[in-house]
PDB file of N, CA, C, O and CB in Angstrom:
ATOM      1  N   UNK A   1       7.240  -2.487 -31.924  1.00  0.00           N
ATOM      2  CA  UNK A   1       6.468  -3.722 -31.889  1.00  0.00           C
ATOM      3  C   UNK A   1       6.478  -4.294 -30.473  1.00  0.00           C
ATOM      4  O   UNK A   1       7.564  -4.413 -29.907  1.00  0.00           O
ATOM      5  CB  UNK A   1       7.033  -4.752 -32.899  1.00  0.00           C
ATOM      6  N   UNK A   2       5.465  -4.619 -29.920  1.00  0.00           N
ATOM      7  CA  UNK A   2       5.312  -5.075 -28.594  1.00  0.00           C
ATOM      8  C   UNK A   2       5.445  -6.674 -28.774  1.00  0.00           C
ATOM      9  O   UNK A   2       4.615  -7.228 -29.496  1.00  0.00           O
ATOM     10  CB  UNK A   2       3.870  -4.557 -27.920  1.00  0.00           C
ATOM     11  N   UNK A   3       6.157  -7.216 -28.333  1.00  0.00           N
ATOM     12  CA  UNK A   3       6.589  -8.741 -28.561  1.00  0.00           C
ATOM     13  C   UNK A   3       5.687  -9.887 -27.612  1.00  0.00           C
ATOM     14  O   UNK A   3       5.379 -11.051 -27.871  1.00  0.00           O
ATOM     15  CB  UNK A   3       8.318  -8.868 -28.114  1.00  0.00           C
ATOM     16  N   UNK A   4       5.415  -9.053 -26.436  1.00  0.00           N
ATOM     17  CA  UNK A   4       5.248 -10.225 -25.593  1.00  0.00           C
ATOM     18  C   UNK A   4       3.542  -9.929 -25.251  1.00  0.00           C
ATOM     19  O   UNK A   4       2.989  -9.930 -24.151  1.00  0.00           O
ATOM     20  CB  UNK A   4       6.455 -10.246 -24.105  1.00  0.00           C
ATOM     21  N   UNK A   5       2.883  -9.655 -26.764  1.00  0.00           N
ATOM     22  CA  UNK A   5       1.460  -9.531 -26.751  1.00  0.00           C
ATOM     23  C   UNK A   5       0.896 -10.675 -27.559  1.00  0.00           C
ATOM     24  O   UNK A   5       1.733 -11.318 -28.192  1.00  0.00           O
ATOM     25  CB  UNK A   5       1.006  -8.167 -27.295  1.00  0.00           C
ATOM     26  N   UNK A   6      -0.410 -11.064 -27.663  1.00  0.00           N
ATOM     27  CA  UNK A   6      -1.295 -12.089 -28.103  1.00  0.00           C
ATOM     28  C   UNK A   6      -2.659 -11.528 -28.692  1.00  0.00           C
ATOM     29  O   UNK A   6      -3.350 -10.686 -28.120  1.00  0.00           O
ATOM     30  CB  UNK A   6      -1.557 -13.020 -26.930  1.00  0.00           C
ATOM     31  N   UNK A   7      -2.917 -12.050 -29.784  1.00  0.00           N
ATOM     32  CA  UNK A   7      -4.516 -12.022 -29.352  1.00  0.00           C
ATOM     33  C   UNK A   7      -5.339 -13.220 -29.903  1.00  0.00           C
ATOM     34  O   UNK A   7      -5.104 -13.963 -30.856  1.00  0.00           O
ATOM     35  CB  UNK A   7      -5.272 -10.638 -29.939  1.00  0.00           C
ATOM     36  N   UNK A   8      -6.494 -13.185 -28.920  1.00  0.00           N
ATOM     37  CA  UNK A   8      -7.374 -14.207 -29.887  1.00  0.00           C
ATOM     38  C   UNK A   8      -8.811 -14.142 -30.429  1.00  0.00           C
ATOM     39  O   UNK A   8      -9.530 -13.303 -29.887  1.00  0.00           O
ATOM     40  CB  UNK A   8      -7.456 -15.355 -29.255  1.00  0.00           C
ATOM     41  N   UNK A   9      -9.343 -14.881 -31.396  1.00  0.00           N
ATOM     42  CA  UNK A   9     -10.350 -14.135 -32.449  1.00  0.00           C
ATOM     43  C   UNK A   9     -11.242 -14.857 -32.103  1.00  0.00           C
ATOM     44  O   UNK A   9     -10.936 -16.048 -32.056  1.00  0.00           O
ATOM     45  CB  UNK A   9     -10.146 -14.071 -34.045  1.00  0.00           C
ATOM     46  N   UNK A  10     -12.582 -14.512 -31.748  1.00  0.00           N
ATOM     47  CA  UNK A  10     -14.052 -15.291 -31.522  1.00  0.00           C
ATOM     48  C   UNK A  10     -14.729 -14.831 -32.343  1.00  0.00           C
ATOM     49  O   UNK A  10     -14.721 -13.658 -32.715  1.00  0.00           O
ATOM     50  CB  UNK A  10     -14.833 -15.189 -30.249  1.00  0.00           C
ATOM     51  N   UNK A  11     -15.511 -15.841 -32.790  1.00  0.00           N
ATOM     52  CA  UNK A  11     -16.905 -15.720 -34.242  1.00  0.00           C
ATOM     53  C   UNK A  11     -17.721 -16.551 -33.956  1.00  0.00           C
ATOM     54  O   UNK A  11     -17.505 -17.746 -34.158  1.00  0.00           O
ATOM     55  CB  UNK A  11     -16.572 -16.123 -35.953  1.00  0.00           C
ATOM     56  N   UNK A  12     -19.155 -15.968 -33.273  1.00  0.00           N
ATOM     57  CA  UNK A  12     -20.319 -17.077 -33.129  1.00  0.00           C
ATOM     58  C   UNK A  12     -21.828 -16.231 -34.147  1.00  0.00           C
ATOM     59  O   UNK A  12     -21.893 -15.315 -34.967  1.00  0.00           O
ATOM     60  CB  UNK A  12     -20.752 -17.346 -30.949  1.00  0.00           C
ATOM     61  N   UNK A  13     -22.321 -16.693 -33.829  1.00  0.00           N
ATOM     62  CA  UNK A  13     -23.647 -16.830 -34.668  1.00  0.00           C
ATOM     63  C   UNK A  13     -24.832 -16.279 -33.528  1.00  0.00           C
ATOM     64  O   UNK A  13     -25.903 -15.727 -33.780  1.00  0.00           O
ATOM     65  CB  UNK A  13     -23.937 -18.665 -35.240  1.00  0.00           C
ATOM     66  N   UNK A  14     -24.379 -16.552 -32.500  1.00  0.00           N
ATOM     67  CA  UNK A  14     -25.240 -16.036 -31.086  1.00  0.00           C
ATOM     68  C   UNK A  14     -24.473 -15.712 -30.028  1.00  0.00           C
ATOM     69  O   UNK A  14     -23.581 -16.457 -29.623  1.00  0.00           O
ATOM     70  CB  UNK A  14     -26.193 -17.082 -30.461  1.00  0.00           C
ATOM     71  N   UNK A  15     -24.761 -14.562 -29.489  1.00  0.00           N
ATOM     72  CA  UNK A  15     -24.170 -14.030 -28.817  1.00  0.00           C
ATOM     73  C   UNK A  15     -24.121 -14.722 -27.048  1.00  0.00           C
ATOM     74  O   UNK A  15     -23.439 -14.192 -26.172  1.00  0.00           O
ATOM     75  CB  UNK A  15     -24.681 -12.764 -29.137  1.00  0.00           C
ATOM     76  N   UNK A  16     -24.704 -15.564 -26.891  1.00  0.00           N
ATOM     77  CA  UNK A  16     -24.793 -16.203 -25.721  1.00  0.00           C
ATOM     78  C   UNK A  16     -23.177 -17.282 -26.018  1.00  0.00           C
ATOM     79  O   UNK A  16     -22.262 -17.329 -25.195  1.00  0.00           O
ATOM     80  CB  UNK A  16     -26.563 -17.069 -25.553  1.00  0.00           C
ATOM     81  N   UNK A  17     -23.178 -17.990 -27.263  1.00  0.00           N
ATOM     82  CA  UNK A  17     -22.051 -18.377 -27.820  1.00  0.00           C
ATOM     83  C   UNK A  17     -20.849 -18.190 -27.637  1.00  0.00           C
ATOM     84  O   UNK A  17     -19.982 -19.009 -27.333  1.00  0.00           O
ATOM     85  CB  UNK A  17     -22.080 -18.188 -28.630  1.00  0.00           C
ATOM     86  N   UNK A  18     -20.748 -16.769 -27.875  1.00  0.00           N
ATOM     87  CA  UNK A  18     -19.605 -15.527 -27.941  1.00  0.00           C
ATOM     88  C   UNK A  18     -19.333 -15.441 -26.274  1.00  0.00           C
ATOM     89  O   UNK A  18     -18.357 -15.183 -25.570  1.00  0.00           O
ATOM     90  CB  UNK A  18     -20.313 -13.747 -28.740  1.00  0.00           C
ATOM     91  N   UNK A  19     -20.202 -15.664 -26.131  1.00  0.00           N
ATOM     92  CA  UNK A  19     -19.785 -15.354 -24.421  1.00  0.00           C
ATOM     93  C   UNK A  19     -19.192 -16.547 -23.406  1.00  0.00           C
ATOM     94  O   UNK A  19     -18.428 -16.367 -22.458  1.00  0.00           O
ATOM     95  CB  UNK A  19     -21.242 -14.877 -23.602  1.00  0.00           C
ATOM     96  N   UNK A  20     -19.735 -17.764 -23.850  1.00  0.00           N
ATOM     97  CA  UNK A  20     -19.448 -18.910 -23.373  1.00  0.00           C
ATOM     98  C   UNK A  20     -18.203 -18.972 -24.083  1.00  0.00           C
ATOM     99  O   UNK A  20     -17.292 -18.592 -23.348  1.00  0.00           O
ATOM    100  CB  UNK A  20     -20.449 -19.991 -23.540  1.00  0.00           C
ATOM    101  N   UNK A  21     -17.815 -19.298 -25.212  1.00  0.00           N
ATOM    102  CA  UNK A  21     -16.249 -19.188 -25.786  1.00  0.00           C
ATOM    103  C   UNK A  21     -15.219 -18.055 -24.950  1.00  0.00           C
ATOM    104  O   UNK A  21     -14.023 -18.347 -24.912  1.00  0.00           O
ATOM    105  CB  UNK A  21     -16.350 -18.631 -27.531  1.00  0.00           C
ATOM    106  N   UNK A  22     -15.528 -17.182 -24.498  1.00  0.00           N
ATOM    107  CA  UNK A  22     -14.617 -16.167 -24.268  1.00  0.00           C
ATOM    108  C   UNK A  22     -14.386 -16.542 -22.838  1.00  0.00           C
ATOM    109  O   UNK A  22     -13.258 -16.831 -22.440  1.00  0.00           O
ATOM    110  CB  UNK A  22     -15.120 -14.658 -24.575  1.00  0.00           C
ATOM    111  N   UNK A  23     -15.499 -16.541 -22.013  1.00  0.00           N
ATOM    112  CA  UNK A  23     -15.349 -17.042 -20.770  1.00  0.00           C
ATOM    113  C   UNK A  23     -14.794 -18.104 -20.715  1.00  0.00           C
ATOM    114  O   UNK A  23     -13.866 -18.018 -19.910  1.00  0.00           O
ATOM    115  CB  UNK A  23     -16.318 -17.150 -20.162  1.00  0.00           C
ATOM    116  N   UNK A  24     -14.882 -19.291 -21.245  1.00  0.00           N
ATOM    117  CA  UNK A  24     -14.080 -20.484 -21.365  1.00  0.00           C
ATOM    118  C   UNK A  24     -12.718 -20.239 -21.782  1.00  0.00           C
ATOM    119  O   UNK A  24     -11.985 -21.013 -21.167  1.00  0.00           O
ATOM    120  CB  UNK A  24     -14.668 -21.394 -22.269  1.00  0.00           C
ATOM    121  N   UNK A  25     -12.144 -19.578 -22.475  1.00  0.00           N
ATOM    122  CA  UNK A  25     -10.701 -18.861 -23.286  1.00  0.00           C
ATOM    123  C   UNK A  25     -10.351 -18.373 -21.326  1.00  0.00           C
ATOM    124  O   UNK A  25      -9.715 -19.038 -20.508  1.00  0.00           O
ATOM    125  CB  UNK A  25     -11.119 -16.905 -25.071  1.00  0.00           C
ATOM    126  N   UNK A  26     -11.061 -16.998 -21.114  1.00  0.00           N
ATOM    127  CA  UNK A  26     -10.596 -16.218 -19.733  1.00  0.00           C
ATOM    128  C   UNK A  26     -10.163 -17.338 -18.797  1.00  0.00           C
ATOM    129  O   UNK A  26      -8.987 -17.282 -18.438  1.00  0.00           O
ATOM    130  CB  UNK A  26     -11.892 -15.264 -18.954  1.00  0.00           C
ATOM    131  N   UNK A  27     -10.929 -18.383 -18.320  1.00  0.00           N
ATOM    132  CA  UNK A  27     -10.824 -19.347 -17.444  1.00  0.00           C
ATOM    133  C   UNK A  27      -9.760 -19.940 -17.397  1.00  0.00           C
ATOM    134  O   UNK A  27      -9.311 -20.103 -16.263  1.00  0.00           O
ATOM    135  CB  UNK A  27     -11.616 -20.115 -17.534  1.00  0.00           C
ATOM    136  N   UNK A  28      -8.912 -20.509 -18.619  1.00  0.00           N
ATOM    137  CA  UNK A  28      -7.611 -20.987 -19.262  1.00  0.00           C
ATOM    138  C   UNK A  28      -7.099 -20.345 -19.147  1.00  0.00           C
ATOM    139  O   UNK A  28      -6.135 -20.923 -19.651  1.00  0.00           O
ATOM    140  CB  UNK A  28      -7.358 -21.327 -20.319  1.00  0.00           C
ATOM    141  N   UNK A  29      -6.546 -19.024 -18.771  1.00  0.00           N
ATOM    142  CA  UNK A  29      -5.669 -17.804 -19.680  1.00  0.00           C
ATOM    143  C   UNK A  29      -5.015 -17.572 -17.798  1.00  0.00           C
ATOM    144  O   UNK A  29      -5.782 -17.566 -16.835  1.00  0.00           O
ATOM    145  CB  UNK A  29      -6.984 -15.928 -20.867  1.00  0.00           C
ATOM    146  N   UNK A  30      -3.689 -17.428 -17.707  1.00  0.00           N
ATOM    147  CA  UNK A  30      -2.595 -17.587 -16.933  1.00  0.00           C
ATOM    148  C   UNK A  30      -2.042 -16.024 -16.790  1.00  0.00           C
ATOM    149  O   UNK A  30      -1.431 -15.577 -15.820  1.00  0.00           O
ATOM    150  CB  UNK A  30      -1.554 -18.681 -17.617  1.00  0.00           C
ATOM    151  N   UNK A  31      -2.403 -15.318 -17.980  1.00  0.00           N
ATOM    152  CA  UNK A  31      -1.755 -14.127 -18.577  1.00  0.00           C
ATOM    153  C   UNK A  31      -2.772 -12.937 -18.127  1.00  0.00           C
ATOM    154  O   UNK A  31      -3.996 -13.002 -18.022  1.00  0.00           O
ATOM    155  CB  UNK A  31      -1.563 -14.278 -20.313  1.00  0.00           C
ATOM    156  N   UNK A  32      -1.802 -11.694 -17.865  1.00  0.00           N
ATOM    157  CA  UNK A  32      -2.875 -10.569 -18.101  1.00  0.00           C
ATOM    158  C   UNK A  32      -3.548  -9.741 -19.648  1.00  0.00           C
ATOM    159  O   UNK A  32      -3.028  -9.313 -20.679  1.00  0.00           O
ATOM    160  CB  UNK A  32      -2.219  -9.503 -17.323  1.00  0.00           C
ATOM    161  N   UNK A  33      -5.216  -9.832 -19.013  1.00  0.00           N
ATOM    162  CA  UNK A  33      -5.818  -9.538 -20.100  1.00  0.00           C
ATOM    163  C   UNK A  33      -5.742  -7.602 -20.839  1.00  0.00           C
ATOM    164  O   UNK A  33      -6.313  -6.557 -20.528  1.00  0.00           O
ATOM    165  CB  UNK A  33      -7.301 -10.110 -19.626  1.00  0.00           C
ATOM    166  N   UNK A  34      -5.207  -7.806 -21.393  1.00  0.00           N
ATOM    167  CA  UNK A  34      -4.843  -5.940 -21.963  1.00  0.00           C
ATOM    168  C   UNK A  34      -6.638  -5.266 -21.903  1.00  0.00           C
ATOM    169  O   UNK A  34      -7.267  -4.609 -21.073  1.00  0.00           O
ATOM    170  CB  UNK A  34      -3.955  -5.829 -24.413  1.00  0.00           C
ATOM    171  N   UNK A  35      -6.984  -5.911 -23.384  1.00  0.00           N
ATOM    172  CA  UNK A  35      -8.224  -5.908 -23.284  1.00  0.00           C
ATOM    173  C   UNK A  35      -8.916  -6.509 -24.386  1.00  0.00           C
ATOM    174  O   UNK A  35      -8.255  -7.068 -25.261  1.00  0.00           O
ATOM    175  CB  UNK A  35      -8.588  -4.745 -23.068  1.00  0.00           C
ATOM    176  N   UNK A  36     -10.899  -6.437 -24.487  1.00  0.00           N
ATOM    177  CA  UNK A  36     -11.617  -7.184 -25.350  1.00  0.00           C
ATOM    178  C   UNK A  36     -12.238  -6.137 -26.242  1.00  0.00           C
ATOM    179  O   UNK A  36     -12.934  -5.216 -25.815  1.00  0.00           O
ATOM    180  CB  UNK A  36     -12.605  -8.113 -24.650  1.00  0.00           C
ATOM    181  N   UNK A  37     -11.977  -6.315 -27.345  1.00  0.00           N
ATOM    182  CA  UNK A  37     -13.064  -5.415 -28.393  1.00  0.00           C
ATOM    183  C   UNK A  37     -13.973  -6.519 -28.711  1.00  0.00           C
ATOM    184  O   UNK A  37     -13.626  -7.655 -29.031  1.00  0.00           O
ATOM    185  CB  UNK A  37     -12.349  -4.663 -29.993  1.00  0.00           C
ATOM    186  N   UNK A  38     -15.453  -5.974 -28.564  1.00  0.00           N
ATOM    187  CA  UNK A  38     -16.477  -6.868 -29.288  1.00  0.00           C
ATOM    188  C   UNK A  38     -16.919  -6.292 -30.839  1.00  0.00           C
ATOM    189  O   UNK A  38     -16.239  -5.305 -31.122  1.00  0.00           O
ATOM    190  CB  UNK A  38     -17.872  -6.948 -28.286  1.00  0.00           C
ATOM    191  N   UNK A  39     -17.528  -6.527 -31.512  1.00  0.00           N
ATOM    192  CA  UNK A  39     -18.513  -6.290 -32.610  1.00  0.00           C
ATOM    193  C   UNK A  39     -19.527  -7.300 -33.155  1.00  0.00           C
ATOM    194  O   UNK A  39     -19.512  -8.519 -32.989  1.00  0.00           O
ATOM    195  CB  UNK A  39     -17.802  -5.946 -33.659  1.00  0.00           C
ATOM    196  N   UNK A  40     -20.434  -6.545 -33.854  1.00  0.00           N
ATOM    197  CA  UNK A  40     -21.872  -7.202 -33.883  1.00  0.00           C
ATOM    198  C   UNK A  40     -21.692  -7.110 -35.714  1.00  0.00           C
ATOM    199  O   UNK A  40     -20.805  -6.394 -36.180  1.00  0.00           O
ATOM    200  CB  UNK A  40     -23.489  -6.088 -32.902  1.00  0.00           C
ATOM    201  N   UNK A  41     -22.355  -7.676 -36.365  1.00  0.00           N
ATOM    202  CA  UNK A  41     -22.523  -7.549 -37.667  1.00  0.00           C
ATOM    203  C   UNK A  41     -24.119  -8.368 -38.243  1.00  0.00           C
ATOM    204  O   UNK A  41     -24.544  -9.477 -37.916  1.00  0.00           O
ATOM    205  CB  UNK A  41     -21.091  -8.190 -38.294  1.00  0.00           C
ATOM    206  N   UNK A  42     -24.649  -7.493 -39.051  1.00  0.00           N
ATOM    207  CA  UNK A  42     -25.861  -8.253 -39.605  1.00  0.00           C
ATOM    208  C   UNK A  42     -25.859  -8.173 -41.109  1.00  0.00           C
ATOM    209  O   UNK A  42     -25.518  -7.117 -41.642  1.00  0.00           O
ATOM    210  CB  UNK A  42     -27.242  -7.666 -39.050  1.00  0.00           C
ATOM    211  N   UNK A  43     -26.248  -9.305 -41.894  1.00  0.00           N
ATOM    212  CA  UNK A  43     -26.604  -9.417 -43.099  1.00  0.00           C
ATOM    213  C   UNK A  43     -27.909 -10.233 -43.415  1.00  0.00           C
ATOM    214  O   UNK A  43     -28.270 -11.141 -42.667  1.00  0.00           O
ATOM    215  CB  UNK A  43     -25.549  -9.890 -43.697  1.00  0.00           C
ATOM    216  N   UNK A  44     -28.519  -9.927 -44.407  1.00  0.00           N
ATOM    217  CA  UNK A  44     -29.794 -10.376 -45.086  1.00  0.00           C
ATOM    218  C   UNK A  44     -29.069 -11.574 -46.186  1.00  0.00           C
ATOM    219  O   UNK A  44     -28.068 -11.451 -46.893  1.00  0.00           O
ATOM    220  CB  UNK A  44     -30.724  -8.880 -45.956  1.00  0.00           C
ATOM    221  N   UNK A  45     -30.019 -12.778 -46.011  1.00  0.00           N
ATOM    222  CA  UNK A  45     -30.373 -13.971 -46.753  1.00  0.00           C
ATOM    223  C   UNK A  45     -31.470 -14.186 -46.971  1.00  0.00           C
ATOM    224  O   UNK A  45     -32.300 -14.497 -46.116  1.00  0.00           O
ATOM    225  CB  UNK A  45     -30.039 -14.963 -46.339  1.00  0.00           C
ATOM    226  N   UNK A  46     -31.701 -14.041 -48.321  1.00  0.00           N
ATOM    227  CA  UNK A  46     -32.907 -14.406 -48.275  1.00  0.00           C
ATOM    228  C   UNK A  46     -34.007 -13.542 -47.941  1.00  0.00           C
ATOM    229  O   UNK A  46     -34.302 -12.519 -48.558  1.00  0.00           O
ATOM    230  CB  UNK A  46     -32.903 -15.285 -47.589  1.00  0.00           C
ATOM    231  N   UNK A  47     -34.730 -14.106 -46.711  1.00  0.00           N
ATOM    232  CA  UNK A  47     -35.803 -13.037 -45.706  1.00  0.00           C
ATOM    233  C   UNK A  47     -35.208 -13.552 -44.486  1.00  0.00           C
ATOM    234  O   UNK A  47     -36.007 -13.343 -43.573  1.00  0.00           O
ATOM    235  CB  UNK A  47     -37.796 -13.264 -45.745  1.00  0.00           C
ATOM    236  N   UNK A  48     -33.994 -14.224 -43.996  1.00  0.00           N
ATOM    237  CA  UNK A  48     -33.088 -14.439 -43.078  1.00  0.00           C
ATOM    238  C   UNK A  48     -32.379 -13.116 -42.721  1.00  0.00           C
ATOM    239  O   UNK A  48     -31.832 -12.474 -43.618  1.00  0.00           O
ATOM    240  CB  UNK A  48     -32.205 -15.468 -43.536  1.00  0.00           C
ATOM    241  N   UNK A  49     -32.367 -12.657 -41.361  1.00  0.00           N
ATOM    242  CA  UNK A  49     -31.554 -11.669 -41.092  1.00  0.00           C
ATOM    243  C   UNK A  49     -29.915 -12.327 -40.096  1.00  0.00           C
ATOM    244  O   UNK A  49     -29.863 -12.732 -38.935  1.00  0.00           O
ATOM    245  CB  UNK A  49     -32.656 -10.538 -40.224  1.00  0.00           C
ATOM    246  N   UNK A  50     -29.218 -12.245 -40.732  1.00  0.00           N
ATOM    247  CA  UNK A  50     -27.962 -13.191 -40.039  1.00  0.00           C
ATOM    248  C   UNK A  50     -27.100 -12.302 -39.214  1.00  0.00           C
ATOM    249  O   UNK A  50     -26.772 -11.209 -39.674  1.00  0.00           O
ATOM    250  CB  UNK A  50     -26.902 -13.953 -41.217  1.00  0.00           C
ATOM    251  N   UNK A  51     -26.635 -12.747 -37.822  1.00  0.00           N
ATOM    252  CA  UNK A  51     -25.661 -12.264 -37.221  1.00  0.00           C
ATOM    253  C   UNK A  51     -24.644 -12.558 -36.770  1.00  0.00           C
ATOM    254  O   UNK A  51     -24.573 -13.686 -36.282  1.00  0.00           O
ATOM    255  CB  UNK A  51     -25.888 -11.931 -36.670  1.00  0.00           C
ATOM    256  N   UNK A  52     -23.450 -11.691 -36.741  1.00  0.00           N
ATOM    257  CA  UNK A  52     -22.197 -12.302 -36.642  1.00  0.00           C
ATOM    258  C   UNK A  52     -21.325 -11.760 -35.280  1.00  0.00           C
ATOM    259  O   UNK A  52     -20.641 -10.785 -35.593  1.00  0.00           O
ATOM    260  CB  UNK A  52     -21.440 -11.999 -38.029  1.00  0.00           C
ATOM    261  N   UNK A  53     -21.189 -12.114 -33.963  1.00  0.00           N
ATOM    262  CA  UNK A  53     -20.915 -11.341 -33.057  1.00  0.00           C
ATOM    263  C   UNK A  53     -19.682 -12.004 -32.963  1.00  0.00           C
ATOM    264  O   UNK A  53     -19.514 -13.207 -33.163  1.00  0.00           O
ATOM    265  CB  UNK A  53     -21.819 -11.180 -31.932  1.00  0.00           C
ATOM    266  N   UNK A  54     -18.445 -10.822 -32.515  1.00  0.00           N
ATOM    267  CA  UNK A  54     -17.490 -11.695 -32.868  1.00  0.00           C
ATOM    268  C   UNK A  54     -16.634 -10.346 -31.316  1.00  0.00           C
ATOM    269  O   UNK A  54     -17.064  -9.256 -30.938  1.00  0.00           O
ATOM    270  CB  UNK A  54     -16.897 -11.881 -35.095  1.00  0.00           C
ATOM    271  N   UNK A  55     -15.400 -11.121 -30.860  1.00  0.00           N
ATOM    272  CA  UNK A  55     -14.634 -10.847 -29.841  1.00  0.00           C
ATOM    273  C   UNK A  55     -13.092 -10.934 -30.100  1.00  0.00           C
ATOM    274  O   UNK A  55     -12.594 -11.843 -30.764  1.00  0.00           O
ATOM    275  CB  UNK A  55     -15.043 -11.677 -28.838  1.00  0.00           C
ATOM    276  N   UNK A  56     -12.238  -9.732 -29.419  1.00  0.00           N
ATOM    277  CA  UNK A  56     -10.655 -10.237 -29.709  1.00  0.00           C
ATOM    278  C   UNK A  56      -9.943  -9.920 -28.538  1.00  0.00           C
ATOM    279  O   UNK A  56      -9.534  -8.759 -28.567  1.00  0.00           O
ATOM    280  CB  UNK A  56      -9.850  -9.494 -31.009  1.00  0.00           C
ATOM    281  N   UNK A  57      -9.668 -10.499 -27.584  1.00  0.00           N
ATOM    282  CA  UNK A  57      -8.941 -10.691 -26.504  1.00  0.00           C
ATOM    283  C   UNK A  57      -7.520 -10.302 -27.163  1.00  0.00           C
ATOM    284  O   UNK A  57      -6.987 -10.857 -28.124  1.00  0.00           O
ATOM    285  CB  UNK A  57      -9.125 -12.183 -25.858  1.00  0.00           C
ATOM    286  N   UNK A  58      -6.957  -9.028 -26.285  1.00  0.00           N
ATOM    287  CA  UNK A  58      -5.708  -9.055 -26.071  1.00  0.00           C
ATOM    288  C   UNK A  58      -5.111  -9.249 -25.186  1.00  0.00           C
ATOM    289  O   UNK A  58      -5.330  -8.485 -24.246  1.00  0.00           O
ATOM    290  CB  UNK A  58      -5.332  -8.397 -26.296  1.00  0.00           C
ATOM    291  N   UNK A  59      -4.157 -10.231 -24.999  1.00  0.00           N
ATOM    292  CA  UNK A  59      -3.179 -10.401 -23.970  1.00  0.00           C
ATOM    293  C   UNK A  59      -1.981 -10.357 -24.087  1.00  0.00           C
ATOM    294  O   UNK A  59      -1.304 -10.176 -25.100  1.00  0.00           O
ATOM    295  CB  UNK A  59      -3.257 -11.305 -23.466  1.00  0.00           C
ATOM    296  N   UNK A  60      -1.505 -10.623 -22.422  1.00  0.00           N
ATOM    297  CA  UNK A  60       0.400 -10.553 -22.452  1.00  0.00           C
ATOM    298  C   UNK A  60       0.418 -11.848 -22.278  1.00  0.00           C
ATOM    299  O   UNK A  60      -0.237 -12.500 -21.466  1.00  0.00           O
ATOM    300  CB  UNK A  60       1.488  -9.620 -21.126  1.00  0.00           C
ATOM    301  N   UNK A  61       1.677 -12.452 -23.558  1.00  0.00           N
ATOM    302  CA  UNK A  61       2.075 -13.645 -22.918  1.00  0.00           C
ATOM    303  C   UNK A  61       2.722 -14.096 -22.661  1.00  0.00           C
ATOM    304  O   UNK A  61       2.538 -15.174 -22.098  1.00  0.00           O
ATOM    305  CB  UNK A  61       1.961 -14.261 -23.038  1.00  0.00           C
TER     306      UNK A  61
END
């Protein structure tokens, strides 16, 4: 078990979103970044096509 690791979870609705949250998180962050997995997700509502772009920063902290 690696002890002196972190991570943190982003969930926006738009991906311009996702990016402003993360960059704002990076800007704060004191620590080195390991690394970011992104993913995209879509579902149907309706005749709504919905998306879910979401980010997980790993760091040392």
């Amino acid at each position: 078990m690696v002890k002196n690791m972190k991570v943190k979870l982003f969930d926006e609705s738009h991906e311009k979103d996702l990016e402003e949250k993360v960059n704002d998180f990076l800007s704060t962050l004191d620590n080195e970044v390991v690394d970011i997995k992104f993913g995209v997700s879509t579902s149907m509502f309706s005749e709504d096509q919905i998306y879910c772009f979401s980010a997980m920063v790993i760091y040392k902290n």
